[in-house]
N, C-alpha and C positions, 0 to 999 in steps of 0.2 A: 504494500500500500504506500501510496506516494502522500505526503503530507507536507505544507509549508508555516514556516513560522515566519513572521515577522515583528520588528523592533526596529524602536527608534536611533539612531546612532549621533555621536556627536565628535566633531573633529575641528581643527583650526581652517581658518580662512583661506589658507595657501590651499590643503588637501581640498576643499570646495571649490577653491579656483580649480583644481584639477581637474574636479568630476564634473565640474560646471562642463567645460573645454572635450572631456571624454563624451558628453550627452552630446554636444553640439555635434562631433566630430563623428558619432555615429549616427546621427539622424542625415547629415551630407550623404554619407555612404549611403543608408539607407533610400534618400530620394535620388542619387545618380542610377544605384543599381534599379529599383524602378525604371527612372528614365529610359537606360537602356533596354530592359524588357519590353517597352512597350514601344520604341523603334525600331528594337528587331524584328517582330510582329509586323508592324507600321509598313515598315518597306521592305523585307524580306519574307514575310509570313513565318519566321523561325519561332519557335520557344526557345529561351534560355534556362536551362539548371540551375540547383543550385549549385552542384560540383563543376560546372565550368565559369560561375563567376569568382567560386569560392577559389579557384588556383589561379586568377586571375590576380590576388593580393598580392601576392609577394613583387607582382611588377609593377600595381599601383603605389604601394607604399615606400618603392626604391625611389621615388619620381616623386612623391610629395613628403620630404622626411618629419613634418607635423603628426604625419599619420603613425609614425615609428612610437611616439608617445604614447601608445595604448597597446595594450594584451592582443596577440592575434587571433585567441580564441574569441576573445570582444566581440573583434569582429564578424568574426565565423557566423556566431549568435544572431549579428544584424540580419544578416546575409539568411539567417537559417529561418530566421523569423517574418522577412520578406516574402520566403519560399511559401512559407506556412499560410501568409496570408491569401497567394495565389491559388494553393490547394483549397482553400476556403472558399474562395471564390467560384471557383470550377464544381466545388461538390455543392454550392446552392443552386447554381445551374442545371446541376443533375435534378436535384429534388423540387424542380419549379418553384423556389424561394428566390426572394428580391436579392440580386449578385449581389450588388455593393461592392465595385469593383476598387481595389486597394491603393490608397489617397496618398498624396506627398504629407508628408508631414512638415505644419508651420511650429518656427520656435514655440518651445512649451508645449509642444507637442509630444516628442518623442523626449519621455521622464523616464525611461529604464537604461539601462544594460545589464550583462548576465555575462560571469566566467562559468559555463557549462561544466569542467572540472580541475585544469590547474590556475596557476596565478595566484590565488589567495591562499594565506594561514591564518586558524584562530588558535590563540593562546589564551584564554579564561577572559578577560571579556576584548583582549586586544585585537582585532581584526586586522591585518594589514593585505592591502592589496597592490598587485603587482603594479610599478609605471606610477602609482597613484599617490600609498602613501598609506600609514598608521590612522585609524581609528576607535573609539571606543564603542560597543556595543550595551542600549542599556538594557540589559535582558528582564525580562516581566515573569519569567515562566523559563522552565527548563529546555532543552532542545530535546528531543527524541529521533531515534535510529540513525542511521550514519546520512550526514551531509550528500549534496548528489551535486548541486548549483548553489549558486547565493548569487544575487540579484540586486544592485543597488537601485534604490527608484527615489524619484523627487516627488512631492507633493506639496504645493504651494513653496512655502520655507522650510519645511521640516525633511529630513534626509532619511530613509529607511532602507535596512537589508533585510531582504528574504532570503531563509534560508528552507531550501528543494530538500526533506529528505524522506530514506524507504524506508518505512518499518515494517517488521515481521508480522505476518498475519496473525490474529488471535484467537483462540478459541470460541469456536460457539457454543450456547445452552447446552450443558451436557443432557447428556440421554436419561431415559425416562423424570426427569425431574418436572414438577409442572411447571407451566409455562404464565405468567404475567403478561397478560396480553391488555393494549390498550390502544382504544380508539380517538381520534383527534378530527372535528371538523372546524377549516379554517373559516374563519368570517372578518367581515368588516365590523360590525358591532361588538363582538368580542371576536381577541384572536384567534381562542381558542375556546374549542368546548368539548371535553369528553363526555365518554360514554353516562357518566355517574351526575350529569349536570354541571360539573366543578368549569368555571371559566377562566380565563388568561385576558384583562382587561386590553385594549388595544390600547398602546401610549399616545400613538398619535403625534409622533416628533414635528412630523415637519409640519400639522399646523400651527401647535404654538409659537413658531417664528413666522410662518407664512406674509404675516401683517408687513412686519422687517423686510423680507424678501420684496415682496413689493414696493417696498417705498425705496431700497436700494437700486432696483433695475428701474425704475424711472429716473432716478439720480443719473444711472447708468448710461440711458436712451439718451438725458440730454448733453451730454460732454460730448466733448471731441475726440474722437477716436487715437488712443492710442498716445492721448496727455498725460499729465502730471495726475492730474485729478480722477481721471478714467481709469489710469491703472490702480489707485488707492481705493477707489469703487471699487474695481474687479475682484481684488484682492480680499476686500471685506465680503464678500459676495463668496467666493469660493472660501474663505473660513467659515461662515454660516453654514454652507452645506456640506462641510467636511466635519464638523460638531454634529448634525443632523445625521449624519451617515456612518458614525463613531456610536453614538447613542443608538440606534436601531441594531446595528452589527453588535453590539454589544448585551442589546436584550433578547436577539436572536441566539445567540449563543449561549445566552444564562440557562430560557426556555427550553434549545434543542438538549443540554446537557440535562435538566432536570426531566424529561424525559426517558433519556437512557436511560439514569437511576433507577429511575420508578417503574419498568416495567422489560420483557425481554422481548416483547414483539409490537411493533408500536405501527398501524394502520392508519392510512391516510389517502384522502383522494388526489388522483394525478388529474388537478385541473389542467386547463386549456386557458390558459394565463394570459398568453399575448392574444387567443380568440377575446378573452373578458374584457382587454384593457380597449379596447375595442369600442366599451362602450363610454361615452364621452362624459352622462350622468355620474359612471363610479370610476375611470380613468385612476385620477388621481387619489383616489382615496385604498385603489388595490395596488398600485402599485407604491405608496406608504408602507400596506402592510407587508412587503417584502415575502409573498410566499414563495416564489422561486428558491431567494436566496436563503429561507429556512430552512426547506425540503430536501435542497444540496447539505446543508450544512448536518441533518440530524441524516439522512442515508450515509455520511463519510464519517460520522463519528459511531453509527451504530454499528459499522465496519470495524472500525479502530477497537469500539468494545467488544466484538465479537455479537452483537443482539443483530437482529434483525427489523425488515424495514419492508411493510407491503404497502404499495400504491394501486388503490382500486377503482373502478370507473367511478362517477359520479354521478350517473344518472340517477336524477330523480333520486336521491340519497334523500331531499329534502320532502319531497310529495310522498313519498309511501310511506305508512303506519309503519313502525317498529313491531308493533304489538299485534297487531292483523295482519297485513302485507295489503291492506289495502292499499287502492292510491285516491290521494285526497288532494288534489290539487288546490296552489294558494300561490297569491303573486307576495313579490319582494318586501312590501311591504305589511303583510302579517307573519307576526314575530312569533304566533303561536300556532301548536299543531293540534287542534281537536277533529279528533277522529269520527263520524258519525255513524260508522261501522259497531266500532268498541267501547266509544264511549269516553277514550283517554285522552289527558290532555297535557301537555307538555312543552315547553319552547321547539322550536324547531331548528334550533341545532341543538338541541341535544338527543331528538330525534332522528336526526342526521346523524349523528356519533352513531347512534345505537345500528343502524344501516348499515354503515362503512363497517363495526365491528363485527357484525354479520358476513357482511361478503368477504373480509379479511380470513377469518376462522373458516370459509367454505374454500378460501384457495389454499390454506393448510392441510385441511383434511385432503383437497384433491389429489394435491401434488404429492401426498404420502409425507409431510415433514412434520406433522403432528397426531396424536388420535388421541378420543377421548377415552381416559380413565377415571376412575371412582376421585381420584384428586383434583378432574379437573384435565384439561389439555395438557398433554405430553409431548415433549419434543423426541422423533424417532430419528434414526440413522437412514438414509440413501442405502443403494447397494455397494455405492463405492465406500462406506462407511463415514462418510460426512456428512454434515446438514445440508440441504441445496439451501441458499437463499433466493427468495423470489428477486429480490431485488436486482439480482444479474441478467432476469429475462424482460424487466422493464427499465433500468436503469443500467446499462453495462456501462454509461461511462462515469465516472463520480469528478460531481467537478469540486474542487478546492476554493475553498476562500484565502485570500493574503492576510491575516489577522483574525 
């Protein structure tokens, strides 16, 4: 399992001029090599690789000895990361998604680089890196499994390394023990609501500043572009939404951990997130509540614990009885489920919970990874003698957060 940490660093003015001068220096690269891909093409109809621009350095940077001032694996990186963006490009082609074909970058644009694997040493918190120059790392939290990359990135003023590393896969729920299963439906009124009623209040970061936000980007609108005063705008501007996206990442990840704790099988619906935000009434108020970036966040740590992680359809999770299976249709705006089947009556997410926990426990039994016993559900062995996790047939790629 691949996992990244990130931390703040702090180092003198000179090693900043450095990395200042490194950013710049690779974002050039980065838009010549573009350049030339898209001339190639232009007027020869060629594709270029990335192994034949990547052996093209050694005679670029004999010719401009500026460039000699940086790691060549740096480079490599730039060049590897261009690549990546064109594969990107090609495979939303393939899947009739909007291409978005891959952009020059303008200064303050391009805020990373990456040594992939040599050039840098860490000594307890001293990091020095090659060409560059000593700094101190302020660690928050320990590092886990062996280093793979470290990745220095800008944000606003503040300097941060990430550090790439693999750890050892963990153990799953052992055999026959019962199983702790728990259902979760996400909402905009509350974040959360399990199976039992209990709710997760929605914070709501970014309206409390919202008012702010507004009164700076008209501040914004009327300066002159790219002034004294425009940039001090900008600037207050992107600190407001980097506190707004510190505090949400942060209650995201209190949430998705207090869940691992509490239970070994944790059920949730795999919304159509970018179909929802779609709609212009709740836009901004789902994407506040950051379900993507939670849903990644709790599948890569329930990895990490070894628990498991099912994502279930979501239809009509909210319209059908829990308790009947009838269906009782109701628009967005009623917040209660009365049944006139059964008679029951309940909010309607926590009728929803009760749903998703249903179709969760019906793809356990299918799939052979649980049955029930006198205790309750049990987790059983495959025939290879491992647990499958569902989560590899709906989720094979787990994405990472940087923090």
């Amino acid at each position: 399992m691949i996992k990244a940490f990130k931390f703040q660093i702090k180092t003198s003015d000179k090693v900043k001029q450095r990395i200042e001068e490194t950013l710049d220096l690779c974002r050039e690269l980065y838009n010549a090599a573009l350049q030339k891909r898209r001339d190639a093409y232009k007027w020869k109809r060629k594709s270029i690789s990335y192994i034949h621009q990547a052996n093209q350095l050694p005679e670029i940077t004999k010719d401009r000895k500026e460039l000699k001032t940086v790691h060549s694996q740096v480079f490599q990186n730039v060049l590897k990361r261009l690549d990546e963006a064109f594969q990107g490009f090609f495979l939303r082609i393939e899947r009739g998604q909007k291409a978005g074909f891959p952009r020059y970058k303008g200064k303050y644009r391009y805020n990373s680089f990456t040594y992939p694997g040599s050039g840098w040493s860490l000594a307890g918190d001293k990091l020095k890196l090659s060409k560059i120059g000593s700094m101190r790392v302020m660690f928050t939290s320990p590092i886990e499994g062996e280093i793979k990359t470290i990745a220095i990135k800008r944000e606003i003023d503040f300097l941060y390394v990430v550090f790439t590393c693999e750890l050892e896969k963990q153990e799953q729920v052992s055999q026959n023990e019962p199983l702790k299963v728990k259902a979760v439906d996400a909402g905009i009124e509350h974040f959360l609501t399990d199976e039992n009623g209990k709710v997760v209040p929605n914070p709501q970061y970014y309206r409390r500043v919202e008012a702010r936000i507004k009164f700076l980007q008209k501040q914004l609108s009327r300066c002159k572009p790219f002034s004294g005063h425009w940039r001090r705008i900008k600037k207050q501007l992107a600190k407001l939404h980097r506190r707004v996206a510190n505090q949400r990442r942060d209650f995201l990840h209190k949430q998705a951990n207090k869940l691992i704790d509490q239970a070994d099988v944790i059920i949730y619906e795999n919304l159509n997130i970018s179909g929802m935000v779609k709609n212009h009434h709740l836009a901004k108020s789902i994407s506040n509540v950051s379900w993507g970036m939670f849903f990644n966040m709790l599948d890569y740590k329930a990895e990490n614990a070894g628990k498991i992680t099912i994502d279930v359809c979501p239809n009509n999770t909210s319209q059908l009885c829990s308790n009947c299976k009838k269906k009782v249709p109701k628009g967005l705006s009623s917040r209660w489920h009365k049944c006139p089947y059964c008679s029951i009556v309940l909010h309607r997410d926590k009728n929803a919970a009760r749903n998703i926990l249903a179709r969760g426990i019906e793809i356990l039994l299918a799939d052979g990874l649980a049955v029930i016993a006198p205790g309750g559900l049990t987790m059983v062995r495959s025939a290879k003698g491992e647990p499958e996790n569902p989560l590899s047939k709906s989720r094979k790629q787990v994405a990472q957060t940087l923090g």
